[in-house]
N, CA, C and O atoms as a CHARMM CRD file, in Angstrom:
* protein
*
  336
    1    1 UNK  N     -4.51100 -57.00800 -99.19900 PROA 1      0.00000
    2    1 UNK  CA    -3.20400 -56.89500 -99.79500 PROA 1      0.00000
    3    1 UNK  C     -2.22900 -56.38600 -98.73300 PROA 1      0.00000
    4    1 UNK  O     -2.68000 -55.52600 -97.97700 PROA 1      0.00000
    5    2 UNK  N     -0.58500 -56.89700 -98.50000 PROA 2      0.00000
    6    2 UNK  CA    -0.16700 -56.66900 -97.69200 PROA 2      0.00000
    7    2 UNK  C      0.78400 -55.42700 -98.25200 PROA 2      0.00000
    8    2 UNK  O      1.45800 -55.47300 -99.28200 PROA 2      0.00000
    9    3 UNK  N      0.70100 -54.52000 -97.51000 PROA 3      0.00000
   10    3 UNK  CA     1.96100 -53.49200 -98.30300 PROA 3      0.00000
   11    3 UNK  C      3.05700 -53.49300 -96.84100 PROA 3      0.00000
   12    3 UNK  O      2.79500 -53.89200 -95.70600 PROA 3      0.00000
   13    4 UNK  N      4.44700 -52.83900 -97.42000 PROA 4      0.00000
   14    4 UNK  CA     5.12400 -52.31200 -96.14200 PROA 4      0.00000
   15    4 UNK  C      5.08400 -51.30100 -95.98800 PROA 4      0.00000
   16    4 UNK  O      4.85300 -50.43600 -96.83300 PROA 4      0.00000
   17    5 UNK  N      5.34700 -51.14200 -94.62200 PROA 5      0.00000
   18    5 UNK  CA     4.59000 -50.06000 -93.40400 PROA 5      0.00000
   19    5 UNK  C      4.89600 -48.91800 -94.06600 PROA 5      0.00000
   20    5 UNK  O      4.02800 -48.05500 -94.19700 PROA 5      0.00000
   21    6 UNK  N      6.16000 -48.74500 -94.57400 PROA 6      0.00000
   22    6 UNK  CA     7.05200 -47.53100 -95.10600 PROA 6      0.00000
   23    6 UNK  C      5.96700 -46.99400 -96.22300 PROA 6      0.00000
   24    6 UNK  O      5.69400 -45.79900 -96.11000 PROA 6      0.00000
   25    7 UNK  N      5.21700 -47.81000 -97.43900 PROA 7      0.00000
   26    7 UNK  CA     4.58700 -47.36900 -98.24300 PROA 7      0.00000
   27    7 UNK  C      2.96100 -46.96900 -97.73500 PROA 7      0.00000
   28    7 UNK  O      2.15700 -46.42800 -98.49400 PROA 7      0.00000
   29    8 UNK  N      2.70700 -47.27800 -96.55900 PROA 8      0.00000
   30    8 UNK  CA     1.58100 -46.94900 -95.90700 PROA 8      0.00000
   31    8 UNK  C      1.11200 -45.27100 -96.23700 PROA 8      0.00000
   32    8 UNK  O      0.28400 -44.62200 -96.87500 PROA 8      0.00000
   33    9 UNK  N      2.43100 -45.08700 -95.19000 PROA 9      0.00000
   34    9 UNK  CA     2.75900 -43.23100 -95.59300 PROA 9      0.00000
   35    9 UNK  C      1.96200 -42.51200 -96.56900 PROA 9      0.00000
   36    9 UNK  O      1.15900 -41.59200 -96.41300 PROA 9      0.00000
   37   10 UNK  N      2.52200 -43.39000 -98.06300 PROA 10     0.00000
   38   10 UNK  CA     2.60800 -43.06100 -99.06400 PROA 10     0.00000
   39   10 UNK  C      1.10900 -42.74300 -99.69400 PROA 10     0.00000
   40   10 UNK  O      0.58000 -43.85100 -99.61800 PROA 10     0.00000
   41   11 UNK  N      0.41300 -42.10700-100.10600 PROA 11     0.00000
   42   11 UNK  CA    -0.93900 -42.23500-101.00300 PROA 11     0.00000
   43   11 UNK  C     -0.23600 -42.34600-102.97700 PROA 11     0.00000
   44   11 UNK  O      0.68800 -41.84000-103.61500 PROA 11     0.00000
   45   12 UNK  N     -1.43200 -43.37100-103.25900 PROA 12     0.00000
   46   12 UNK  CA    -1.15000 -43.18600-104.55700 PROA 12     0.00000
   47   12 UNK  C     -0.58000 -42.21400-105.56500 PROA 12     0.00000
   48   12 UNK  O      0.26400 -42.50000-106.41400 PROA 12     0.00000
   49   13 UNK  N     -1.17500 -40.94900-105.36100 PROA 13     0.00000
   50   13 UNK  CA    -0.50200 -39.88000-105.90200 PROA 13     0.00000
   51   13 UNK  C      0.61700 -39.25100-105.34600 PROA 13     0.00000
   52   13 UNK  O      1.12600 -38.50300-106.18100 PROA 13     0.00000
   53   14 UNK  N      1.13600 -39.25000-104.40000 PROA 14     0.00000
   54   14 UNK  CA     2.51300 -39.20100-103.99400 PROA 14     0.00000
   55   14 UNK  C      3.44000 -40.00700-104.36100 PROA 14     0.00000
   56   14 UNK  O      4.59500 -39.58100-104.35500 PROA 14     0.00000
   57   15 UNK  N      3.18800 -41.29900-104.75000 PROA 15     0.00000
   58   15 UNK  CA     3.79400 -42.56800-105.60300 PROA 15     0.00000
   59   15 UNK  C      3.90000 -41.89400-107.27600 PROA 15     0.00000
   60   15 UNK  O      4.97300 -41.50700-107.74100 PROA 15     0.00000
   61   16 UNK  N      3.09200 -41.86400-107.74700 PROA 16     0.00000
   62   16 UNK  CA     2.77600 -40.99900-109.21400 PROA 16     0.00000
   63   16 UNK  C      3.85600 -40.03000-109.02200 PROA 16     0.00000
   64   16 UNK  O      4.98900 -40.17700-109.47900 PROA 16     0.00000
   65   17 UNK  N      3.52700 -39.20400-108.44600 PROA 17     0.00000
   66   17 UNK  CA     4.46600 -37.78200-108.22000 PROA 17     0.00000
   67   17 UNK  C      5.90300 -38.19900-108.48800 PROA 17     0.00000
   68   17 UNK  O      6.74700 -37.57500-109.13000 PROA 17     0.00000
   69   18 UNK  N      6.02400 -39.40700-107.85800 PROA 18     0.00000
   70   18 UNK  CA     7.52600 -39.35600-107.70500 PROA 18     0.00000
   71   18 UNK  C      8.24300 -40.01300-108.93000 PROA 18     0.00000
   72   18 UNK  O      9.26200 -39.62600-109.50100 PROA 18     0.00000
   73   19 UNK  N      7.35000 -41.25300-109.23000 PROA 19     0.00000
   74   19 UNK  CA     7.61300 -41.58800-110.58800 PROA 19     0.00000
   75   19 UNK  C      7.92500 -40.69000-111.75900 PROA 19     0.00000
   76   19 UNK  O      8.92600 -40.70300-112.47500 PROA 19     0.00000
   77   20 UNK  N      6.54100 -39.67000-111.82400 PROA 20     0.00000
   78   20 UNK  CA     6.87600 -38.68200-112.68200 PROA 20     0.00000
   79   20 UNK  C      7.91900 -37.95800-112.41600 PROA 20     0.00000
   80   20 UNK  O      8.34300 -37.32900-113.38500 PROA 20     0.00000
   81   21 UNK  N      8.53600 -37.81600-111.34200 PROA 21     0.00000
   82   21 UNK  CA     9.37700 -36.89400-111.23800 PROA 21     0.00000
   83   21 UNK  C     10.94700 -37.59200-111.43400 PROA 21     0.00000
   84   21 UNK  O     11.92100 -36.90500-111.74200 PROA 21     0.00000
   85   22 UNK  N     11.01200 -39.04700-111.20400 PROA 22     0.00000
   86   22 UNK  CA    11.80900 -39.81600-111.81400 PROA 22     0.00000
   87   22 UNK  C     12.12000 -40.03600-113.42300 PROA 22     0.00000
   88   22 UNK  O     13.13800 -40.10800-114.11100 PROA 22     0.00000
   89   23 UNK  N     10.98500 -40.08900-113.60500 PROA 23     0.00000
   90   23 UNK  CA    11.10900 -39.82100-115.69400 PROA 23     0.00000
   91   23 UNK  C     11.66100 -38.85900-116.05700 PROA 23     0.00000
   92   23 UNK  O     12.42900 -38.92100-117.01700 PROA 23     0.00000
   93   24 UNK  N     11.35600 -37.33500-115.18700 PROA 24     0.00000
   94   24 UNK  CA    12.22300 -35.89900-115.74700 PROA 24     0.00000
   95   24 UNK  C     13.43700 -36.32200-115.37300 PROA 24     0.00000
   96   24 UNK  O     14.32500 -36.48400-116.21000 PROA 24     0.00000
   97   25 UNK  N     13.63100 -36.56300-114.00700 PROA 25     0.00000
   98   25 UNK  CA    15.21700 -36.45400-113.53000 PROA 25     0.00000
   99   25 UNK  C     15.88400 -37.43600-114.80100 PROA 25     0.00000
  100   25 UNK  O     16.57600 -37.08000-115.75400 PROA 25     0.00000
  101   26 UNK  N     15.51700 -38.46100-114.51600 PROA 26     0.00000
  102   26 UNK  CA    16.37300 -39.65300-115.26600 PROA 26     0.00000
  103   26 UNK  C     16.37100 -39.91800-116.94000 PROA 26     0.00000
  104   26 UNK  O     17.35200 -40.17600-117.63800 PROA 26     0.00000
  105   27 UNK  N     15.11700 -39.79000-117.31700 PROA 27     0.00000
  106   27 UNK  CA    14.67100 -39.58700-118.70700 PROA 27     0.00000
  107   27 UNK  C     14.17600 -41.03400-118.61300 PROA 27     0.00000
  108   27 UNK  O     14.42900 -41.92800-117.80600 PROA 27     0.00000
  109   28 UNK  N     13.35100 -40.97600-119.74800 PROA 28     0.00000
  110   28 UNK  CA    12.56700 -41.80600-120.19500 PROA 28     0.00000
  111   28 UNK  C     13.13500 -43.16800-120.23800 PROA 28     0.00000
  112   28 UNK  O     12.63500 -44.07200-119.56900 PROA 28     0.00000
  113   29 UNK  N     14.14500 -43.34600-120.98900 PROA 29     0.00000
  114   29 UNK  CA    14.97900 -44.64600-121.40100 PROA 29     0.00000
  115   29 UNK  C     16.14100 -44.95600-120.05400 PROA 29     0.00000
  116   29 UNK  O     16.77200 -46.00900-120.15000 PROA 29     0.00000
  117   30 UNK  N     16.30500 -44.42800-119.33100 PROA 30     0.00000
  118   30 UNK  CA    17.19500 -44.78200-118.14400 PROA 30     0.00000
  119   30 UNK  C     16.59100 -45.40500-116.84300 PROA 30     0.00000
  120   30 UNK  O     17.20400 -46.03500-115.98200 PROA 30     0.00000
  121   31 UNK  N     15.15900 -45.07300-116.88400 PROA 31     0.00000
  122   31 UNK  CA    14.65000 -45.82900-115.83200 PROA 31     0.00000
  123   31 UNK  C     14.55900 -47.07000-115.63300 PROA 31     0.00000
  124   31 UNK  O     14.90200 -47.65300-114.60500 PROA 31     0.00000
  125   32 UNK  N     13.82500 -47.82200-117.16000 PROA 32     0.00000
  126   32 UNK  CA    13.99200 -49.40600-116.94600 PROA 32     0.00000
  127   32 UNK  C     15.25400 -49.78300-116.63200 PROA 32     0.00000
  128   32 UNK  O     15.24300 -50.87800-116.06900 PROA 32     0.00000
  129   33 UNK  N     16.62700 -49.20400-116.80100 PROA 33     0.00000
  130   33 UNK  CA    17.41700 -49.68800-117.04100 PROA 33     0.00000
  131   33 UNK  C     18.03500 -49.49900-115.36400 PROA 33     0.00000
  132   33 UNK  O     18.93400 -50.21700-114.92700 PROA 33     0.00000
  133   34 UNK  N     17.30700 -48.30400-114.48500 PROA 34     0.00000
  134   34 UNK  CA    18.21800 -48.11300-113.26200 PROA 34     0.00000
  135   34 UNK  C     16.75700 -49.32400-112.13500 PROA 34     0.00000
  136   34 UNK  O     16.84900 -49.68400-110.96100 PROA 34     0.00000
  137   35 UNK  N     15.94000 -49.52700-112.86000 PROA 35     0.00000
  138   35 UNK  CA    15.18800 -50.30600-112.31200 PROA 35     0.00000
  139   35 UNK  C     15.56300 -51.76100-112.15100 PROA 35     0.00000
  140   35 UNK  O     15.35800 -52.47200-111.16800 PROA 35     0.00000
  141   36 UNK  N     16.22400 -52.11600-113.44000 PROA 36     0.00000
  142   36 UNK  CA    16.84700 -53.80900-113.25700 PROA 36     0.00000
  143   36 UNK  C     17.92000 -53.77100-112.36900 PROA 36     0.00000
  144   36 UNK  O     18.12400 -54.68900-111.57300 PROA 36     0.00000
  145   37 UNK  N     18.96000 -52.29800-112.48200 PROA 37     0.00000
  146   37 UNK  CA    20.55800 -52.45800-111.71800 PROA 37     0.00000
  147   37 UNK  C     19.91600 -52.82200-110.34500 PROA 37     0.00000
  148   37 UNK  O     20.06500 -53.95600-109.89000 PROA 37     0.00000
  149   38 UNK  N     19.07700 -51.70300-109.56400 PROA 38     0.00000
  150   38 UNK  CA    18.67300 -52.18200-108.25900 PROA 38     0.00000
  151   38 UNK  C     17.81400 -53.41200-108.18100 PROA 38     0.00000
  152   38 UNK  O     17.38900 -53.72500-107.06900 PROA 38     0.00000
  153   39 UNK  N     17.67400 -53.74800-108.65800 PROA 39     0.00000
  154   39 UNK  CA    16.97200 -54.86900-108.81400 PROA 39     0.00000
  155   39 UNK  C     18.11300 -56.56400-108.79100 PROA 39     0.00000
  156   39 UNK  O     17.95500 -57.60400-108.15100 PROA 39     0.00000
  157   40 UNK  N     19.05700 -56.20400-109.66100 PROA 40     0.00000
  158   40 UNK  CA    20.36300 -57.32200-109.80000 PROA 40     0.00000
  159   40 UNK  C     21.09300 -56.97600-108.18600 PROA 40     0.00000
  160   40 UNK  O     21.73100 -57.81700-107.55200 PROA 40     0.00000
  161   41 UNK  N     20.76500 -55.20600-107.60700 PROA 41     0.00000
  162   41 UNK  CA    21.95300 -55.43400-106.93600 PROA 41     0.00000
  163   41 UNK  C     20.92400 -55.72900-105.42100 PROA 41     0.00000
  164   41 UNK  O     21.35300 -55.97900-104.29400 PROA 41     0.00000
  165   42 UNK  N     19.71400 -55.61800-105.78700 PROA 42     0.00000
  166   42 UNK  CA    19.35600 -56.27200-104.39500 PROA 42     0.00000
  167   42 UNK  C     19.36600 -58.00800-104.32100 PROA 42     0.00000
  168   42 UNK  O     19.37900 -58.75600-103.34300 PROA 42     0.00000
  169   43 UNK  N     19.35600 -58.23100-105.47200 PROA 43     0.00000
  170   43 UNK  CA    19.71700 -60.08200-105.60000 PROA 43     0.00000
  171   43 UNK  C     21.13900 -60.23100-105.36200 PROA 43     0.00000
  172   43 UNK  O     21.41800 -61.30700-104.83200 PROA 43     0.00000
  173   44 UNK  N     22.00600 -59.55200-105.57200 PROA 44     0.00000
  174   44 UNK  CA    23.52800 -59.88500-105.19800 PROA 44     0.00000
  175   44 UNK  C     23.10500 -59.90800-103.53400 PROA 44     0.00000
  176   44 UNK  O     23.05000 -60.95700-102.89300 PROA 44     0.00000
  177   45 UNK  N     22.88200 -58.86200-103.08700 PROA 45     0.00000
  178   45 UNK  CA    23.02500 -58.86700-101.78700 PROA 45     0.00000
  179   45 UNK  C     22.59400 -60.03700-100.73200 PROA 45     0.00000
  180   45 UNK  O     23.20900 -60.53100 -99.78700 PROA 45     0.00000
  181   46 UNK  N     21.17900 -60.30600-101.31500 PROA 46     0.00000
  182   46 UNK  CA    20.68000 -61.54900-100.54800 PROA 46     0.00000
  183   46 UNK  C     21.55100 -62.76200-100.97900 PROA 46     0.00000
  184   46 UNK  O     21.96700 -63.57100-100.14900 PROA 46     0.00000
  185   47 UNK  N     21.80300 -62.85600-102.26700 PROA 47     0.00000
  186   47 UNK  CA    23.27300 -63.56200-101.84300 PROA 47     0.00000
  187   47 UNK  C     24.42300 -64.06100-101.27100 PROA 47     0.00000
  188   47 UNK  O     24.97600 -65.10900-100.93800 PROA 47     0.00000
  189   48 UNK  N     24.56500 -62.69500-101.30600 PROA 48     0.00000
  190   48 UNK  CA    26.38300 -62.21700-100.22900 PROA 48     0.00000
  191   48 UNK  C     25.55700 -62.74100 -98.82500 PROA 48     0.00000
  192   48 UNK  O     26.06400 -63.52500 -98.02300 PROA 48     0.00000
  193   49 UNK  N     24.11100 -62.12400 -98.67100 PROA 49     0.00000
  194   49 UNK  CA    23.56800 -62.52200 -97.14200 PROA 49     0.00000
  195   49 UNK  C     23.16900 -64.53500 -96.63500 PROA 49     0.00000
  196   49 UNK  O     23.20000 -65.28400 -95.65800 PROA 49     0.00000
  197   50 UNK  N     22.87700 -64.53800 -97.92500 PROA 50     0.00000
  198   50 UNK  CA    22.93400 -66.17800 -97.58200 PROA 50     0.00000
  199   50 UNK  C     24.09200 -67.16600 -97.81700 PROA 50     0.00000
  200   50 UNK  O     24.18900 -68.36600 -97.56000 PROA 50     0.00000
  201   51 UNK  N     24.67600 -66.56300 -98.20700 PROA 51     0.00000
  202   51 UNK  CA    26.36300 -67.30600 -98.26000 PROA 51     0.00000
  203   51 UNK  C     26.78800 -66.65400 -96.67100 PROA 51     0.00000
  204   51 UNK  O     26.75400 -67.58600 -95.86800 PROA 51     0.00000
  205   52 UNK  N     27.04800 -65.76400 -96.20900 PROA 52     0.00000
  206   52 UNK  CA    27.15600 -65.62600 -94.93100 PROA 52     0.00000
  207   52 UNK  C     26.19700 -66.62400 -94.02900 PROA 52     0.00000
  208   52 UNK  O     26.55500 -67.65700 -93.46300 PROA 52     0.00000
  209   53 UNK  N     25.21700 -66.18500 -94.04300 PROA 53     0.00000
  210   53 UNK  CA    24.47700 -66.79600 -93.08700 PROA 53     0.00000
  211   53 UNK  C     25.01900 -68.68300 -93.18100 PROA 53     0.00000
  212   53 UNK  O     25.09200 -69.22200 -92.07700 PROA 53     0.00000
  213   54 UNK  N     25.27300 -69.34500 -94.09300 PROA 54     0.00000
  214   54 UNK  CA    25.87200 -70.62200 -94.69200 PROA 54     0.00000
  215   54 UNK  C     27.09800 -70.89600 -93.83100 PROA 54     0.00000
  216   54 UNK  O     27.22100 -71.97400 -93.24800 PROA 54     0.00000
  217   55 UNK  N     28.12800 -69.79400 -93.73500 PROA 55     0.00000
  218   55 UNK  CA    29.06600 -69.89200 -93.78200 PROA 55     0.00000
  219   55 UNK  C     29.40800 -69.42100 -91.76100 PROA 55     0.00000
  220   55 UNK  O     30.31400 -69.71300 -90.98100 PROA 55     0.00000
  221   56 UNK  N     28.03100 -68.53600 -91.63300 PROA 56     0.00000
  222   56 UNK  CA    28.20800 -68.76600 -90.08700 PROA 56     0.00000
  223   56 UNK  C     27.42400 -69.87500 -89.50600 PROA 56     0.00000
  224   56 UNK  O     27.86200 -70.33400 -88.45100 PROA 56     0.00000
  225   57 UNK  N     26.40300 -70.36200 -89.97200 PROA 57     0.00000
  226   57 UNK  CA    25.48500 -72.16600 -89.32500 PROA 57     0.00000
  227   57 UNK  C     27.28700 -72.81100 -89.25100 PROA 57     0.00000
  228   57 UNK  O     27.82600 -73.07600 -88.17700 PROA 57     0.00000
  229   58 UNK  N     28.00900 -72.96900 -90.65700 PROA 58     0.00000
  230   58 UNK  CA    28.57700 -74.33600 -90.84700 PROA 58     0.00000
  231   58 UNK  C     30.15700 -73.61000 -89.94800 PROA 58     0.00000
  232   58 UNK  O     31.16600 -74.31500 -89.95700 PROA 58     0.00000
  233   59 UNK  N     30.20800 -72.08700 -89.17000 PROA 59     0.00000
  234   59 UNK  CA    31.36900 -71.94200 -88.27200 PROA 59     0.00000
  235   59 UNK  C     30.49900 -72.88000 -86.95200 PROA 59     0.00000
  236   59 UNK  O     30.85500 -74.03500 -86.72000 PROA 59     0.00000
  237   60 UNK  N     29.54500 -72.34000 -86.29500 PROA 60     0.00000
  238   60 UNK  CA    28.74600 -73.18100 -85.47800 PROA 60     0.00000
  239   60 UNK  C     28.66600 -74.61000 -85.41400 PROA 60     0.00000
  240   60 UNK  O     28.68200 -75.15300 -84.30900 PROA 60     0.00000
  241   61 UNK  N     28.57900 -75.31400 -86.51200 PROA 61     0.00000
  242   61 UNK  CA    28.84500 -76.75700 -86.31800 PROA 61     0.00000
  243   61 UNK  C     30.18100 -77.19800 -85.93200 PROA 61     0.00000
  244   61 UNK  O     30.33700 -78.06500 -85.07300 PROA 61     0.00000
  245   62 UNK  N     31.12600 -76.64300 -86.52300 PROA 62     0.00000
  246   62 UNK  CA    32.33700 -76.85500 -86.23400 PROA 62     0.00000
  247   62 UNK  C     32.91200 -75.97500 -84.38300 PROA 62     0.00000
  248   62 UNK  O     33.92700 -76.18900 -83.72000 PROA 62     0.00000
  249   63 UNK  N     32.35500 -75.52500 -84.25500 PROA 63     0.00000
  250   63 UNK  CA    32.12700 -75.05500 -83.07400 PROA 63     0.00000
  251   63 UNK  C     31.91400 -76.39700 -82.17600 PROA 63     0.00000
  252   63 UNK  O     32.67600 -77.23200 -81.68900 PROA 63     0.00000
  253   64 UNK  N     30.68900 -76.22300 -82.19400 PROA 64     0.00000
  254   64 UNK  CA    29.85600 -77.54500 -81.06500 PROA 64     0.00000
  255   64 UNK  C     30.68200 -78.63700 -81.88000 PROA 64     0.00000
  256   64 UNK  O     30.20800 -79.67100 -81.41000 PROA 64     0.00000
  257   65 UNK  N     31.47300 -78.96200 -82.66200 PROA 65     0.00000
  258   65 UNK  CA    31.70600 -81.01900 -83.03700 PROA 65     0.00000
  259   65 UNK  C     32.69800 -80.56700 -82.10600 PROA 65     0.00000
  260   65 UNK  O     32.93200 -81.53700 -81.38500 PROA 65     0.00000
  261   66 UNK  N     33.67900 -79.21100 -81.60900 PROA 66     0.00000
  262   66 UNK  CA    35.20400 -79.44800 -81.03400 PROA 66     0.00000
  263   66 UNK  C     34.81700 -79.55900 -79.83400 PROA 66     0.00000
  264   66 UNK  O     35.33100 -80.33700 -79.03000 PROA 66     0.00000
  265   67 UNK  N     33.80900 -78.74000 -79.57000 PROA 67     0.00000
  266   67 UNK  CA    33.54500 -78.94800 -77.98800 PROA 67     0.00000
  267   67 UNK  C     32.94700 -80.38400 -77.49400 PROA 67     0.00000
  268   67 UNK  O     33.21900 -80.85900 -76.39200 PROA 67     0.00000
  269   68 UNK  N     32.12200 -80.99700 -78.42300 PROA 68     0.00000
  270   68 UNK  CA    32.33400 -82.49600 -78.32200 PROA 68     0.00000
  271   68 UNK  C     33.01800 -83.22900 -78.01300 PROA 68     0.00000
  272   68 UNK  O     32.88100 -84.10700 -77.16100 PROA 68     0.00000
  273   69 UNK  N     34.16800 -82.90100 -78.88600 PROA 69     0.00000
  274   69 UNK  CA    35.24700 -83.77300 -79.11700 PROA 69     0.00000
  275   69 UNK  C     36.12600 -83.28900 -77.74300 PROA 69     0.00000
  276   69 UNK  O     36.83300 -84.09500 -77.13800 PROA 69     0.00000
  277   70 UNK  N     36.02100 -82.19500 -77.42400 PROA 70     0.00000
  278   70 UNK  CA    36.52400 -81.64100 -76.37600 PROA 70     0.00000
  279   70 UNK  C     36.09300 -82.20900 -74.76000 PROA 70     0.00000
  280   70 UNK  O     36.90500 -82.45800 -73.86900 PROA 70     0.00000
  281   71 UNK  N     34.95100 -82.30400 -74.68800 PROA 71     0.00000
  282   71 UNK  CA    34.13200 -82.98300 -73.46300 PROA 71     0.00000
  283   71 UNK  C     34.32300 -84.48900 -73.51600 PROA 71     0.00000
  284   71 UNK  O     34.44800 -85.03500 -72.42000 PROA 71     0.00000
  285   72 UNK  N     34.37100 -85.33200 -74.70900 PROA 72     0.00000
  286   72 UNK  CA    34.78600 -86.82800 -74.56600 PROA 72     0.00000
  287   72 UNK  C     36.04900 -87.14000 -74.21100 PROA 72     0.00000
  288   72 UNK  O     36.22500 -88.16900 -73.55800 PROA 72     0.00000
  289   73 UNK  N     37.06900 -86.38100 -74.54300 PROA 73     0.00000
  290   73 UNK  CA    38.65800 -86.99800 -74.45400 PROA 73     0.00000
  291   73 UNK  C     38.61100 -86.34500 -73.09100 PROA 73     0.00000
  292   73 UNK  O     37.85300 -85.44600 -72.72500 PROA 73     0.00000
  293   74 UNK  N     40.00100 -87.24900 -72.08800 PROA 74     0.00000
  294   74 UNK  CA    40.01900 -87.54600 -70.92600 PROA 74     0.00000
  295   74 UNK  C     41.19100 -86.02800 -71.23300 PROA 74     0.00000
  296   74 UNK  O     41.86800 -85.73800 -72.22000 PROA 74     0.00000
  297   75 UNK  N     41.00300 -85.32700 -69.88600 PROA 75     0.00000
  298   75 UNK  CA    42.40700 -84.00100 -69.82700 PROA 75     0.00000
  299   75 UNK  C     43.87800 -84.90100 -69.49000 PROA 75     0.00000
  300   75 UNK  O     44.08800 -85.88000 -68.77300 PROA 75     0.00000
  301   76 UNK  N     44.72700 -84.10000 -70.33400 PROA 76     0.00000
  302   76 UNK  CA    46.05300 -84.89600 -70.33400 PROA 76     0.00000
  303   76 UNK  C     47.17800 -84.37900 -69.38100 PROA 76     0.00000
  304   76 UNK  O     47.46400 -83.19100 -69.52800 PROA 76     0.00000
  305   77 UNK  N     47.67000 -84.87900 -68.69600 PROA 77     0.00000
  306   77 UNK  CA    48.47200 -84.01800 -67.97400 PROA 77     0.00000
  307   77 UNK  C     49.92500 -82.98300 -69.02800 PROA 77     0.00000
  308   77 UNK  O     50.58500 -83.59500 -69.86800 PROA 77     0.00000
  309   78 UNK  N     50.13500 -81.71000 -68.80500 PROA 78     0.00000
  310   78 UNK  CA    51.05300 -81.40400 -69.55800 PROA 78     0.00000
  311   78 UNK  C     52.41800 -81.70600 -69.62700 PROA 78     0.00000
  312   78 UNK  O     52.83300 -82.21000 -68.58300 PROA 78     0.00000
  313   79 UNK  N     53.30000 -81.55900 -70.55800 PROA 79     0.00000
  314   79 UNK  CA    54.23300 -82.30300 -70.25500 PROA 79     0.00000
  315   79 UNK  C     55.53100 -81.64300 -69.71600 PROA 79     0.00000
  316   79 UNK  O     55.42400 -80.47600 -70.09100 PROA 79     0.00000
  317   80 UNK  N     56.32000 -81.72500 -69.25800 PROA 80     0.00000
  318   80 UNK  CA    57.22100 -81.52300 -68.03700 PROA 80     0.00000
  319   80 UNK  C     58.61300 -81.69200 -68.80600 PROA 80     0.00000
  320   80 UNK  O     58.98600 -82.74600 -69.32100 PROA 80     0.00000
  321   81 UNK  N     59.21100 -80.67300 -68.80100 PROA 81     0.00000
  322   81 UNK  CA    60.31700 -80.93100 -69.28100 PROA 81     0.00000
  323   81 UNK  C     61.81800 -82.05300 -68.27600 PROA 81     0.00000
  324   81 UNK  O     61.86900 -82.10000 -67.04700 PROA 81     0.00000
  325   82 UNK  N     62.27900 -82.39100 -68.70500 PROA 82     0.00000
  326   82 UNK  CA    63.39700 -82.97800 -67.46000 PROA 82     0.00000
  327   82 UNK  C     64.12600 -81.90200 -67.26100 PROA 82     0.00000
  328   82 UNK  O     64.18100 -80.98400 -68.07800 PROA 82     0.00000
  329   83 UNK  N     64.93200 -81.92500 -65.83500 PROA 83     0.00000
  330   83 UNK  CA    65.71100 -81.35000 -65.27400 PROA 83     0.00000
  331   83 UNK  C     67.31500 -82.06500 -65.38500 PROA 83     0.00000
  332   83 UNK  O     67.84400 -83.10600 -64.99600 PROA 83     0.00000
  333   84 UNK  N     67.66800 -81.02000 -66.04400 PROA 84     0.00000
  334   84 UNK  CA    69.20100 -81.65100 -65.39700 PROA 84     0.00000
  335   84 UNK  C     69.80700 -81.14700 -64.85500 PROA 84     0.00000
  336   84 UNK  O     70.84800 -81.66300 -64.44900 PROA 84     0.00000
């Protein structure tokens, strides 16, 4: 079973401990309920994180198509105002 490293630390009854000690702090009926919020708000986040991540690939494409477009067209000479 794979755990993360962070819960390695942890022994079962130090897990218990804390739970129980979450039921006093919070009470009985508030836990399921602070269990779903972090739960919705770690799904918002990977959200917000994959709409970013979306939104920096598709700055990158548009990146490399200008520099494309940039390397094919011939340089123009600038233009020169007349003198009078």
């Amino acid at each position: 079973m794979l755990f993360h490293p962070v819960l390695a630390l942890f022994s079962p009854e130090i897990i218990g401990i804390i739970v129980l000690g979450a039921l006093v702090v919070f009470g009985y009926d508030k836990v399921p309920k602070l269990a779903r919020s972090l739960g919705s708000a770690k799904k918002e986040f990977m959200v917000g994180q994959m709409e970013a991540d979306e939104a920096a690939a598709k700055a990158r494409e548009e990146i490399k198509a200008r520099a494309a477009t940039a390397a094919t067209e011939p340089p123009t000479a600038p233009e020169t105002e007349p003198h009078s």
